[in-house]
FIDOBA-910159 format. One record per atom (N, C-alpha, C): atom name; x, y, z. Coordinates in steps of 0.02 Angstrom, whole numbers. Atoms other than C-alpha are relative to their C-alpha. Layout:
# FIDOBA-910159
+-------+--------+--------+--------+
| atome |      x |      y |      z |
+-------+--------+--------+--------+
|    CA |      X |      Y |      Z |
...
+-------+--------+--------+--------+
//
This chain:
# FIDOBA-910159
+-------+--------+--------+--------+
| atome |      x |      y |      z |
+-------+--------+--------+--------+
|     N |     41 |    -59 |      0 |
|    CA |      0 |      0 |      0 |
|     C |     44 |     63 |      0 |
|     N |    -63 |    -38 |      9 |
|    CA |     70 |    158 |    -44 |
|     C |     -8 |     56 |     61 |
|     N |     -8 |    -68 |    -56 |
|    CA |     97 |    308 |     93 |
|     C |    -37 |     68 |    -33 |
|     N |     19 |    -51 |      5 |
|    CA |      6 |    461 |     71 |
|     C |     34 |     61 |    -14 |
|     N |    -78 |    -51 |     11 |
|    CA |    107 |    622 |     -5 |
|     C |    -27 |     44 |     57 |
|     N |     24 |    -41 |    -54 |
|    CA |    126 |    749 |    123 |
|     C |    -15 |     71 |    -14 |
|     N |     30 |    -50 |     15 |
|    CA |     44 |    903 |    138 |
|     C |     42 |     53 |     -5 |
|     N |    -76 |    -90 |     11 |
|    CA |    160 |   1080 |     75 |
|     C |    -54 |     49 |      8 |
|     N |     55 |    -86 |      7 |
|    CA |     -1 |   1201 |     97 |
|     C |     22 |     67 |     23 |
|     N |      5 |    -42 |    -27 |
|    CA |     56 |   1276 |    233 |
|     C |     60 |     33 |    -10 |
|     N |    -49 |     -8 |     27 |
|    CA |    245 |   1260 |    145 |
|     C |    -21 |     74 |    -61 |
|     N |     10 |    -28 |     69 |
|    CA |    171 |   1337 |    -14 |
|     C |    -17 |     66 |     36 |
|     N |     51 |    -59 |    -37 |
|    CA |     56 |   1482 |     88 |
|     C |     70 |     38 |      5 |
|     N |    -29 |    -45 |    -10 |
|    CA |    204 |   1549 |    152 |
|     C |     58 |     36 |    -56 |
|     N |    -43 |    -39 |     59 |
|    CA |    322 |   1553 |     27 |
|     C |    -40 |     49 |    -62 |
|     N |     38 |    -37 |     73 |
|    CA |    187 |   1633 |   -100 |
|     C |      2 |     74 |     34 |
|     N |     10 |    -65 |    -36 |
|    CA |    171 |   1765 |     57 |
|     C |     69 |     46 |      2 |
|     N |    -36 |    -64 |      7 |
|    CA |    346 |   1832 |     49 |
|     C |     29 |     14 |    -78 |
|     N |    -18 |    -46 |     76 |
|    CA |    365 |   1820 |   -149 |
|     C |    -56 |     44 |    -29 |
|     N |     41 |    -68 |    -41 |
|    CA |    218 |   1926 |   -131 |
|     C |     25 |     31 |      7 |
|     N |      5 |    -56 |    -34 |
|    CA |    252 |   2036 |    -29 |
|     C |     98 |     32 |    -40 |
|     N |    -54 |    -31 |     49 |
|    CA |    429 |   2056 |   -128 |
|     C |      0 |     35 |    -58 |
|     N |     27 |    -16 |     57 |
|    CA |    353 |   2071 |   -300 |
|     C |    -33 |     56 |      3 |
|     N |     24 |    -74 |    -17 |
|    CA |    251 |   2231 |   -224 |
|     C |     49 |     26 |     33 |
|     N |    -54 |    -53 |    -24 |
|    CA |    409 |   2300 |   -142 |
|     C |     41 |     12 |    -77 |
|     N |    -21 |    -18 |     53 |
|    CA |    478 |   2301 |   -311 |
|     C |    -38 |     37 |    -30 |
|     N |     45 |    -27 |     59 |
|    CA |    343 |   2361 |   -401 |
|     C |     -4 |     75 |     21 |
|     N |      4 |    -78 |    -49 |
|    CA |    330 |   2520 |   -261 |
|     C |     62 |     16 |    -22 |
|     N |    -83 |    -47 |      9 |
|    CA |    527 |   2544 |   -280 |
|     C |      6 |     20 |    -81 |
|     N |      3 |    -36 |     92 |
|    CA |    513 |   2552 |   -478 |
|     C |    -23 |     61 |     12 |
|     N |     63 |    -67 |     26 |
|    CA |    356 |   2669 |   -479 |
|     C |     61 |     41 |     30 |
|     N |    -24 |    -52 |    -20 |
|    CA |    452 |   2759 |   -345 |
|     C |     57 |     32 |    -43 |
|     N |    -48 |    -41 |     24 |
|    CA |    595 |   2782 |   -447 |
|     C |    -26 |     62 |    -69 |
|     N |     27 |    -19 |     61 |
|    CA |    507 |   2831 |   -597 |
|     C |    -45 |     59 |     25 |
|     N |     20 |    -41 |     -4 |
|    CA |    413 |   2951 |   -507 |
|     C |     38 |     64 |     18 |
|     N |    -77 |    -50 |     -3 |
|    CA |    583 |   3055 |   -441 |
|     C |     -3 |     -4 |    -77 |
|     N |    -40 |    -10 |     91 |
|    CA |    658 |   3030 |   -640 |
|     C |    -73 |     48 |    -21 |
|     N |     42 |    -35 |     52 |
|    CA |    487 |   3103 |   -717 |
|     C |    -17 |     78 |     39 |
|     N |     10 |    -50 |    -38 |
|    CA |    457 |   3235 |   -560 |
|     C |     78 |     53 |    -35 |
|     N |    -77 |    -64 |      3 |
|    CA |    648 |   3307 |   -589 |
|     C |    -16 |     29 |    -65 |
|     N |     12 |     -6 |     85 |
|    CA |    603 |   3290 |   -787 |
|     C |    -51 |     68 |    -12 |
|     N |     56 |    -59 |      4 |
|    CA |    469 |   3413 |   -763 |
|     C |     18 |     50 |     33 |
|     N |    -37 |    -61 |    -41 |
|    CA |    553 |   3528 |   -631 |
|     C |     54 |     30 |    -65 |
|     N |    -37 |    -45 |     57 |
|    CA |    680 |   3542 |   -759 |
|     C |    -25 |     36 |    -77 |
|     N |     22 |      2 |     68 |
|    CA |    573 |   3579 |   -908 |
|     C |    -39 |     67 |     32 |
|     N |     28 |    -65 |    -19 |
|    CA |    483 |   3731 |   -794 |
|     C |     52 |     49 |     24 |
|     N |    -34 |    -60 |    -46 |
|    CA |    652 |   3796 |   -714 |
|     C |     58 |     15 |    -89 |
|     N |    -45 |    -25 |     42 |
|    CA |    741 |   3813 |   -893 |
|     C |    -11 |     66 |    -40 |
|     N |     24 |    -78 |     34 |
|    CA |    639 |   3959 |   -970 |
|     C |      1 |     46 |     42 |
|     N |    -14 |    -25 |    -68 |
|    CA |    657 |   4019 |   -782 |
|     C |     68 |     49 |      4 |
|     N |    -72 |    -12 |      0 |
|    CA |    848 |   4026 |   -787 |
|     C |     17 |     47 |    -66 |
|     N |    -31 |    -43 |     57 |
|    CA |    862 |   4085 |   -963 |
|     C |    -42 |     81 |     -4 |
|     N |      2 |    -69 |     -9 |
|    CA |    758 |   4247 |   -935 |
|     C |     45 |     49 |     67 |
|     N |    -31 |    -39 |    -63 |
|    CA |    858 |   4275 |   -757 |
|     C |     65 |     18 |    -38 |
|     N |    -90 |    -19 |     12 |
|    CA |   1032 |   4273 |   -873 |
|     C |    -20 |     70 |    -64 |
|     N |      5 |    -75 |     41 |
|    CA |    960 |   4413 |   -984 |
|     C |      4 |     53 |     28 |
+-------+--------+--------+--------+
//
């Protein structure tokens, strides 16, 4: 008779919970970066017509 396989649920549960919870710490640290890079992108695109009337 053969043995019963054993149960990984509570194996599986957790490991799904911290590649999870990794996969959204990545996804936050991207955006975040991307939101600095496109914020500066735009600061610089309002402070250049700024600067070039202050050097006249």
């Amino acid at each position: 008779m053969r043995q019963p396989a054993p149960d990984f649920t509570n194996a599986f549960l957790a490991t799904l919970g911290v590649l999870l919870f990794m996969g959204l710490l990545t996804a936050a640290a991207l955006w975040g970066w991307a939101g600095v890079a496109f914020g500066a992108l735009g600061f610089d695109r309002i402070a250049q017509p700024l600067a070039r009337r202050a050097r006249r």
